[in-house]
C-alpha positions as CSV (number, residue, x, y, z in Angstrom):
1,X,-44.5,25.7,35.1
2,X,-40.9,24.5,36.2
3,X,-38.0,26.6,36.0
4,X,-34.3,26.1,37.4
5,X,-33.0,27.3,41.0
6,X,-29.7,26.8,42.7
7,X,-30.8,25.0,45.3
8,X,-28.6,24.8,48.4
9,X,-29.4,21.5,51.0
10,X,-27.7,19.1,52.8
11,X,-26.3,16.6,50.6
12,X,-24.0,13.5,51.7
13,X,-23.6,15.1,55.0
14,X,-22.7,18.7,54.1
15,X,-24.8,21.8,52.5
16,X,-23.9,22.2,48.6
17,X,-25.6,24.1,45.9
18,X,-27.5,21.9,42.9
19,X,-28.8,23.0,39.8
20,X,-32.9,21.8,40.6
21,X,-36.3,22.3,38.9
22,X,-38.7,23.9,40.8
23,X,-42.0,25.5,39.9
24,X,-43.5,29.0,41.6
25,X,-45.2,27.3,44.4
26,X,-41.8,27.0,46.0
27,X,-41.8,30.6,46.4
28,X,-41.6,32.2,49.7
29,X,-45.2,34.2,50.1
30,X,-44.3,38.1,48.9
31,X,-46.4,41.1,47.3
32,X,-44.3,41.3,43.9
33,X,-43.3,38.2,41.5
34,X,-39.8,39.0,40.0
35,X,-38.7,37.0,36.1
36,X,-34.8,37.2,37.1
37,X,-32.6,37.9,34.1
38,X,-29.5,38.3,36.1
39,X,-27.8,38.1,39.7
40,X,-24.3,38.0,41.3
41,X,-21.9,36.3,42.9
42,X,-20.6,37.7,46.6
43,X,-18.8,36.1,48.8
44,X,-22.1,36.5,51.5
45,X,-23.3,34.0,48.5
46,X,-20.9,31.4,48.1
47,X,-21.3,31.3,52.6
48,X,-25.2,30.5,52.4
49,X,-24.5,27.9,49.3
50,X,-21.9,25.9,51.8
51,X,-23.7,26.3,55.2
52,X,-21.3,28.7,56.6
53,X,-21.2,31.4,59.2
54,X,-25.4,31.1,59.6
55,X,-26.1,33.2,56.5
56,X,-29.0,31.1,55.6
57,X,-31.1,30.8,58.4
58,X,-33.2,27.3,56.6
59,X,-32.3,24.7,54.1
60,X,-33.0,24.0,51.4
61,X,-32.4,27.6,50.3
62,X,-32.0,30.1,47.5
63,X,-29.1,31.9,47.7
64,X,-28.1,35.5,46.0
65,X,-28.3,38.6,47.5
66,X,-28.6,40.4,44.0
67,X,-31.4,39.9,41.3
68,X,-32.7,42.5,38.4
69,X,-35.3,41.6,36.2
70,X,-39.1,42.4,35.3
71,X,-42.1,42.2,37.6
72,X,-44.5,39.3,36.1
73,X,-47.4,39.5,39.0
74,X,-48.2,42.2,42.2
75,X,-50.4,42.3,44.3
76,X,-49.0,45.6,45.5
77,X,-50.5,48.8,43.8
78,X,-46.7,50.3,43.4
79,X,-46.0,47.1,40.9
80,X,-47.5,46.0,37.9
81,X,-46.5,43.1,35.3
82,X,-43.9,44.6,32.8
83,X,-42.0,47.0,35.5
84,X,-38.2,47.1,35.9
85,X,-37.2,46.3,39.1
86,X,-33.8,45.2,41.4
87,X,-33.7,43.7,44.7
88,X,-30.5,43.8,47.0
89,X,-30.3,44.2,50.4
90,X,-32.4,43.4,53.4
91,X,-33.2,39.6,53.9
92,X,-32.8,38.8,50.5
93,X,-30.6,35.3,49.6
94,X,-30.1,35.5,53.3
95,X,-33.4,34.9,55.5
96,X,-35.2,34.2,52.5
97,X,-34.9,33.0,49.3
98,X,-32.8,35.2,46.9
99,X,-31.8,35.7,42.9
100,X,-30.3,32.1,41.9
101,X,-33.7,31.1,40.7
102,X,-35.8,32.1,37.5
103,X,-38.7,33.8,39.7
104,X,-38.3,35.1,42.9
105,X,-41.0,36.7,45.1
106,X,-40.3,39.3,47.6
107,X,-42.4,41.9,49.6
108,X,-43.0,45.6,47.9
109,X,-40.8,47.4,50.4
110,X,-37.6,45.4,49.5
111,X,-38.3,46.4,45.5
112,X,-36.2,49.0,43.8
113,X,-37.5,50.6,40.4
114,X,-34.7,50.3,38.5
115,X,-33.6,53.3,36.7
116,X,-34.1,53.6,33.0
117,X,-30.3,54.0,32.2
118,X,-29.1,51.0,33.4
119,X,-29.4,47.2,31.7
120,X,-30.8,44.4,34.1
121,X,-27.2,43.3,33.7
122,X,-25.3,46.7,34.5
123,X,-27.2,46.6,37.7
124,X,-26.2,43.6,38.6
125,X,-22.3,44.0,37.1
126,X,-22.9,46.8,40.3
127,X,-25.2,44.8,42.8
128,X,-24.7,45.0,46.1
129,X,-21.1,45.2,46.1
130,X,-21.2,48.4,43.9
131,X,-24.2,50.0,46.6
132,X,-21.6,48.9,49.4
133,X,-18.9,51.0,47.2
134,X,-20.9,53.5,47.0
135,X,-22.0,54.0,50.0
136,X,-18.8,53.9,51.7
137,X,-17.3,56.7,49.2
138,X,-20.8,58.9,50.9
139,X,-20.1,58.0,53.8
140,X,-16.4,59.1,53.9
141,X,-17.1,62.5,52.0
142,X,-19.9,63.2,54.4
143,X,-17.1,63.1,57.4
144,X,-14.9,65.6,55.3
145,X,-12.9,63.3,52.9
146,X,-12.0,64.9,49.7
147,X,-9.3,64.4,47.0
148,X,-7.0,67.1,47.8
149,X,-6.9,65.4,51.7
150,X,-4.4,62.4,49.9
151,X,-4.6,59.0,48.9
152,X,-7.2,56.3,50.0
153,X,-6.5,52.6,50.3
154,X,-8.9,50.0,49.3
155,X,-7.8,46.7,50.8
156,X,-9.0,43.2,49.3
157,X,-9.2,45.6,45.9
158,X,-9.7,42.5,43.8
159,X,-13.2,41.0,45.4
160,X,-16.3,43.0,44.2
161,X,-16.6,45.6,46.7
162,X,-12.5,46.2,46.4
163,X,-12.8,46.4,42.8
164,X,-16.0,48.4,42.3
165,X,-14.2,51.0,45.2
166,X,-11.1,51.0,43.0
167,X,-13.6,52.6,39.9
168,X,-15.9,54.6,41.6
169,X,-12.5,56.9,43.6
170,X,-10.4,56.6,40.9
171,X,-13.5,58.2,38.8
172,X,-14.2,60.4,41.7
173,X,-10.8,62.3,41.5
174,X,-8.8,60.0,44.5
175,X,-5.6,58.5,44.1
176,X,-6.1,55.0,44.7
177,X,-4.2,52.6,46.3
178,X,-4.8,48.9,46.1
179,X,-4.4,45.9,48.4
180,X,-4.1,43.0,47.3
181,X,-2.6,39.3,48.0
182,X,-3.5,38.5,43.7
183,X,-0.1,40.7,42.2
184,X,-1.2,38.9,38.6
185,X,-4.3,41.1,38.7
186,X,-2.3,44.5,39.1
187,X,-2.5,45.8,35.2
188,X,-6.4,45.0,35.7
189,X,-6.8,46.9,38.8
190,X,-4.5,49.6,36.8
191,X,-7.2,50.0,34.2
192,X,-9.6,50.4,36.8
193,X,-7.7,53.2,38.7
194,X,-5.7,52.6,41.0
195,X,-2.2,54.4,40.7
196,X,0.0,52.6,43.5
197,X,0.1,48.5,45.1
198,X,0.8,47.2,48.3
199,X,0.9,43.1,49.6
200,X,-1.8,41.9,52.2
201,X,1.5,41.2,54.5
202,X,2.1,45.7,54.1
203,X,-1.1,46.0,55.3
204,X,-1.4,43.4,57.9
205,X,0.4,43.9,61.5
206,X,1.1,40.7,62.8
207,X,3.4,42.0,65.9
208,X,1.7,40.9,68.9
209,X,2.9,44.7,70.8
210,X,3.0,46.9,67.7
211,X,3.3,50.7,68.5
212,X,0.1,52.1,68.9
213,X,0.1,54.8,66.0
214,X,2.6,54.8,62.9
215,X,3.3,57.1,60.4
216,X,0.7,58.4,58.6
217,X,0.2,57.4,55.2
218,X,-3.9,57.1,54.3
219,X,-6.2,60.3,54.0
220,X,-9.1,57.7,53.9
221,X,-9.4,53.6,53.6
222,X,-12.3,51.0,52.3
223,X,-11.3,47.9,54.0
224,X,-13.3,44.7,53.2
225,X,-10.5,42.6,55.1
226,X,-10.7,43.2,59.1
227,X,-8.6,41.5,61.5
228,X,-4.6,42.6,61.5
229,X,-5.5,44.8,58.2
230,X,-7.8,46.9,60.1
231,X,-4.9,46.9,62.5
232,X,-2.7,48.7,60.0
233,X,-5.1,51.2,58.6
234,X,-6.0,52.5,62.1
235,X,-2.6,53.0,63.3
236,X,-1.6,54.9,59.4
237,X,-4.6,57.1,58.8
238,X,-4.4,60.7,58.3
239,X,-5.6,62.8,61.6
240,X,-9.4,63.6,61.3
241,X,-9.4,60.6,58.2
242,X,-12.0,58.1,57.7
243,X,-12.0,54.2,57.5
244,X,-14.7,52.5,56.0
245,X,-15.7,49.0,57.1
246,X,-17.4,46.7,54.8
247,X,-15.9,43.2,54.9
248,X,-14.8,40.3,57.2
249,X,-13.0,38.7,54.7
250,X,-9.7,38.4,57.1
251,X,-11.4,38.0,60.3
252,X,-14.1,39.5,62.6
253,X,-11.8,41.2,65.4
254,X,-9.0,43.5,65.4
255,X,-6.4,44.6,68.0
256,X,-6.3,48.3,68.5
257,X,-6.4,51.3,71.5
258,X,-8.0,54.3,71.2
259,X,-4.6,56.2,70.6
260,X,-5.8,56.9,67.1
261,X,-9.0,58.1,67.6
262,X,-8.3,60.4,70.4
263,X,-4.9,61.8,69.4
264,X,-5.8,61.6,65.6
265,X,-10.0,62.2,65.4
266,X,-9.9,58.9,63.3
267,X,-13.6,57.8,61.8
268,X,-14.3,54.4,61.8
269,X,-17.4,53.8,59.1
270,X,-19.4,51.1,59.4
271,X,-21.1,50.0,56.3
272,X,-24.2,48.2,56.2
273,X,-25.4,48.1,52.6
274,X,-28.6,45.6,53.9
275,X,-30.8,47.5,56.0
276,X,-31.3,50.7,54.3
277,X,-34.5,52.2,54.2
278,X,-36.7,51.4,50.6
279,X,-36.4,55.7,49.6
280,X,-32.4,56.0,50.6
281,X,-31.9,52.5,48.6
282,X,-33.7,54.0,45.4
283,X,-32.0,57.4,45.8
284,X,-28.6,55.6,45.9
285,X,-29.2,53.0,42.9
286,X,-30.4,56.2,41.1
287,X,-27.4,58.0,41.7
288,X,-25.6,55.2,40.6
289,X,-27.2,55.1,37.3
290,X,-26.2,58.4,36.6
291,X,-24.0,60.8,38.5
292,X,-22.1,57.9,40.5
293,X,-22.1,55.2,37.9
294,X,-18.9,53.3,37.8
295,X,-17.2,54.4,34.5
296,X,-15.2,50.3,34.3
297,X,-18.0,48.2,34.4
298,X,-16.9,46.5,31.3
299,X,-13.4,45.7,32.8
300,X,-15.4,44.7,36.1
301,X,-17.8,42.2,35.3
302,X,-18.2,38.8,33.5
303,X,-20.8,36.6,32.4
304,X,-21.5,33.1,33.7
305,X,-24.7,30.8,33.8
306,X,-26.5,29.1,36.4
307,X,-25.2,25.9,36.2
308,X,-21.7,27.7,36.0
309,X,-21.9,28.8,39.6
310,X,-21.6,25.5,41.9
311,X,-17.3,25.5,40.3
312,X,-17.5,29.7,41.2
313,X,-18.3,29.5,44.6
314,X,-15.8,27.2,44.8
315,X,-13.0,29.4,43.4
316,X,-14.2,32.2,45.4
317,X,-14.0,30.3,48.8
318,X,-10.5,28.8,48.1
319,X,-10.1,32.8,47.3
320,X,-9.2,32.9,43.1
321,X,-11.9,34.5,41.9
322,X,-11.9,38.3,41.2
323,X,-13.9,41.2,39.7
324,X,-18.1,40.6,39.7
325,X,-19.0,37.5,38.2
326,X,-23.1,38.1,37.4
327,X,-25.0,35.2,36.8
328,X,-27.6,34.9,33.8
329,X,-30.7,33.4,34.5
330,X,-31.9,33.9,31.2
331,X,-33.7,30.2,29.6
């Protein structure tokens, strides 16, 4: 049996994903055989399609870090043929092969049940960018953040994460605040939320001696940017507030003191949605069926196909796409 893959390999001198056949032999060795009806595209994705920044440790490879779909064979007594499962997280599209394939095979302790209230395609519409979300929205309440504190900012508020962030405060009682370099996507993000808008260049400091601390404007902050954006949100953050770091998109460094974390009690957050143990992962994703599902998912997420995704990582590395595009891997 044959089945199509996005396959990722070095083509005319340079890695690029292709539309292939390939049959289950191809498969990495793994306890529990997944029939994929849907992944995602990230931006971690469209970087292991293209050869960049050592995501993919092997080519060819199968990119996506997302897949949701029914178990078809196990060899693990915790899976049987006919179970609903997710995978997201851990090596998955990354060290080894991941969701842009019809099967994909993956040990037991990387599968998540998936919970009985949410479609194979609602979880992916989430995916790892709504778990990274989520878990940054924890993460900040669990160091004291709470609505009546002030306003959060989520910075590159039109990528997944941003986006997803945007829902899940707004719906969580925050006043939301979005950043974004894309103002023809402000009545979307308005739908999903947020109440106010600032430019990347208001959240960027690009002084090369900027004052150490400015006035305070953030209670907390879900950056997916870095670099002179992390810059800014250090310096405007509440005293005792909390910034959550999910995202390189703007860089990898950031210049800073510890001024604000000494004179202010700053938190800085980082988020790693990958290597979470297999009970808090299912604990999460169940919480995010139910009591912390994003209310917007319809305004959130569109459908494309397989052979639809070579054009959307392009758009998404020359930085146009937005929302959660979730990929159907259905025949």
């Amino acid at each position: 049996m044959t089945f199509p893959a996005l396959i990722a390999a070095e083509r005319h001198g340079r890695i690029t994903g292709q539309v292939e056949s390939i049959d289950l032999a191809r498969l990495p060795p793994g306890d529990v055989t997944i029939e994929v009806e849907y992944s995602s595209l990230n931006f971690k994705d469209a970087l292991a399609a293209t050869g960049q920044n050592k995501i993919a440790r092997a080519y060819p490879h199968v990119p996506g870090i997302d897949a949701a779909g029914v178990v078809v064979e196990s060899t693990s007594p915790g899976w049987k043929p006919g179970d609903r499962a997710l995978v997201n997280g851990n090596d998955f599209g990354a060290g080894q092969w991941g969701g842009y394939a019809r099967y994909a095979r993956v040990p037991a302790d990387w599968v998540v049940r998936l919970p009985d209230s949410l479609s194979t395609f609602d979880a992916m519409a989430i995916g790892c960018a709504g778990y990274t979300a989520a878990m940054s929205l924890e993460a900040m309440e669990r160091n004291g953040l709470t609505p009546s504190k002030g306003p959060v900012i989520v910075t590159g508020a039109t990528g997944g994460v941003g986006c997803l962030a945007v829902d899940l405060f707004s719906a969580a009682g925050y006043d939301v605040a979005a950043s974004t370099g894309k103002p023809e996507h402000h009545a979307w993000l308005r739908e999903l939320g947020a109440t106010q808008f600032l430019t990347r260049e208001e959240v960027s400091l690009t002084d090369p001696d900027p004052k150490p601390m400015l006035r305070t404007q953030w209670a907390g902050a879900v950056d997916n940017v870095c670099g002179p954006t992390l810059d800014y949100l250090l310096r405007t953050t509440h005293p005792y507030g909390s910034i959550a770091l999910c995202g390189l998109v703007g860089g990898t460094t950031f210049r800073g003191t510890v001024m604000p974390f000494i004179l202010r009690g700053i938190n800085l957050l980082g988020i790693d949605s990958g290597h979470v143990t297999i009970a808090e992962r299912q604990a999460l994703w169940d919480r995010l069926a139910t009591s912390r599902r994003p209310p917007r998912l319809a305004h959130v997420a569109r459908r494309i196909t397989l052979q639809d995704l070579p054009d959307a990582i392009d758009e998404m590395l020359q930085g146009r796409a937005f929302g959660r595009l979730v990929v159907s891997l259905a025949p």
